[in-house]
C-alpha positions in Angstrom: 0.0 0.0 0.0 1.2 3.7 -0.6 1.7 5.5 2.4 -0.9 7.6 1.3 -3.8 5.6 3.0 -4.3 6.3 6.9 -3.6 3.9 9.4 -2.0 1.7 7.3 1.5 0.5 9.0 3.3 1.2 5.3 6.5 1.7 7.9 6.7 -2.0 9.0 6.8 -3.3 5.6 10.5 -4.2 4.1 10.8 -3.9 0.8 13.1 -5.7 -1.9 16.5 -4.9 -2.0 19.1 -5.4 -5.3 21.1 -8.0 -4.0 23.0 -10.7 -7.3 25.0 -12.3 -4.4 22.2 -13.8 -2.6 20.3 -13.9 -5.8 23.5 -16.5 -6.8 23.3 -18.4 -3.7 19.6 -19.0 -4.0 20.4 -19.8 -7.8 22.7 -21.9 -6.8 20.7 -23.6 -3.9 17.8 -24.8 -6.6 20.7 -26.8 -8.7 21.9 -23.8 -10.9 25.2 -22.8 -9.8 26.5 -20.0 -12.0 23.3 -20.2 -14.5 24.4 -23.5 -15.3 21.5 -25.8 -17.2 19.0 -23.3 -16.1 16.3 -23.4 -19.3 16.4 -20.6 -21.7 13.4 -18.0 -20.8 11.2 -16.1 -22.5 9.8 -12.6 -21.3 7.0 -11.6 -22.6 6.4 -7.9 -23.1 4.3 -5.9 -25.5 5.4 -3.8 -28.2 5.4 0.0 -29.3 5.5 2.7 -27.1 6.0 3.4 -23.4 9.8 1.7 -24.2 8.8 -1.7 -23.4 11.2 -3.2 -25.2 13.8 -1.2 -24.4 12.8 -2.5 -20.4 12.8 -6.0 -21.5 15.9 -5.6 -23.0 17.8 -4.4 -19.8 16.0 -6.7 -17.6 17.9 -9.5 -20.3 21.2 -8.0 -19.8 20.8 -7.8 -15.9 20.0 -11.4 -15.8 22.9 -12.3 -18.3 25.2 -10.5 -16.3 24.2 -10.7 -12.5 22.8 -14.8 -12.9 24.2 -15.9 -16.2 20.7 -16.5 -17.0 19.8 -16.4 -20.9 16.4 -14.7 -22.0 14.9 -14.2 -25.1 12.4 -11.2 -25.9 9.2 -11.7 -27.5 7.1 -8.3 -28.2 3.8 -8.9 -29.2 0.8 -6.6 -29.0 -0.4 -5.2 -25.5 -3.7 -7.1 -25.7 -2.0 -10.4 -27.0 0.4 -10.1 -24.3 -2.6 -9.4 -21.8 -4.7 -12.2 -22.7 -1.1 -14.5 -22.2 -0.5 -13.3 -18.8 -4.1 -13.5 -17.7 -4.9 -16.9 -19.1 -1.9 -17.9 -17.3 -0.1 -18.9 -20.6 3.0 -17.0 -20.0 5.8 -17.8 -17.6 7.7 -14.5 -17.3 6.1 -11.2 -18.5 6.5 -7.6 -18.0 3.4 -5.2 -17.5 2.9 -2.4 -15.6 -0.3 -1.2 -13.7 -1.2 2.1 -11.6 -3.9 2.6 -9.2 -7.3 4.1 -10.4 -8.0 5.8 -7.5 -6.4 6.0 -3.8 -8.2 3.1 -2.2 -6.9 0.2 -0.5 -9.8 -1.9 -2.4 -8.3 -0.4 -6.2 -5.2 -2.5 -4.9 -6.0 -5.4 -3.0 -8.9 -6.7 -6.1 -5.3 -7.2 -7.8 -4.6 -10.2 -5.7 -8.3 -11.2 -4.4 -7.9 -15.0 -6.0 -11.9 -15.4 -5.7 -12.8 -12.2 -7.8 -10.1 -13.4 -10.7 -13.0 -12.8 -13.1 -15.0 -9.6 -12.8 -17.8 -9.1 -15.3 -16.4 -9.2 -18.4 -14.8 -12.2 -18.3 -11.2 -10.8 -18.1 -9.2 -11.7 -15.3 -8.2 -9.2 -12.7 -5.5 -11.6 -10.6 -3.2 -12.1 -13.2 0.0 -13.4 -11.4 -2.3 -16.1 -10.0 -1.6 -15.0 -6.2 -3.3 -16.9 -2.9 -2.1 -16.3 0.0 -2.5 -20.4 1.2 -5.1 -19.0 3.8 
């Protein structure tokens, strides 16, 4: 949550840090050591403006150079790439997303695994996320 929205503890949470070493450990930990037989990716991205591809293309040479990790680039229109990440045909994609309006609810229906169709049919949980609970 932004720390726009009162009473909401947005100072206890700990975000993500930038960290290859322990990104190489973990790596390394699931069997690839080095990027070593890890299978060849493909990110997903749509194409024309906003520099999407130009995003994809560093987020390739990040993982090439921090994991040793190959990707491949497929651009594709925004509502081909859309229907791929929502029908949960795509394994690694890049989208973006901002908030409608400054509600909790605008970003919480995101990950709400029971409301992943809304009335039109198109799926608002796109990543798939339950929280196990």
């Amino acid at each position: 949550m932004p720390p726009v929205f009162k009473n909401y503890p947005h100072n206890s949470l700990r975000g993500n840090t930038f960290d290859p070493q322990r990104a190489r450990e973990l790596l390394a930990e699931a069997g690839y050591a080095n990027g070593e037989n890890f299978p060849r990716i493909t990110l997903e991205t749509a194409s024309g403006g906003q520099n999407y591809e130009v995003i994809a293309q560093v987020i390739q040479q990040m993982l090439k150079e921090n994991l040793n990790i190959d990707v491949d680039i497929k651009a594709m229109s925004m509502a081909q790439q859309s229907d791929n990440a929502e029908s949960g045909n795509a394994v690694f994609w890049r989208t973006a997303w901002l908030a409608d309006y400054p509600d909790p609810e605008n970003f919480l229906y995101l990950f709400l695994g029971k409301d992943m169709e809304n009335e039109t049919g198109t799926y608002m949980n796109s990543v798939n996320y339950h929280s196990g609970l």
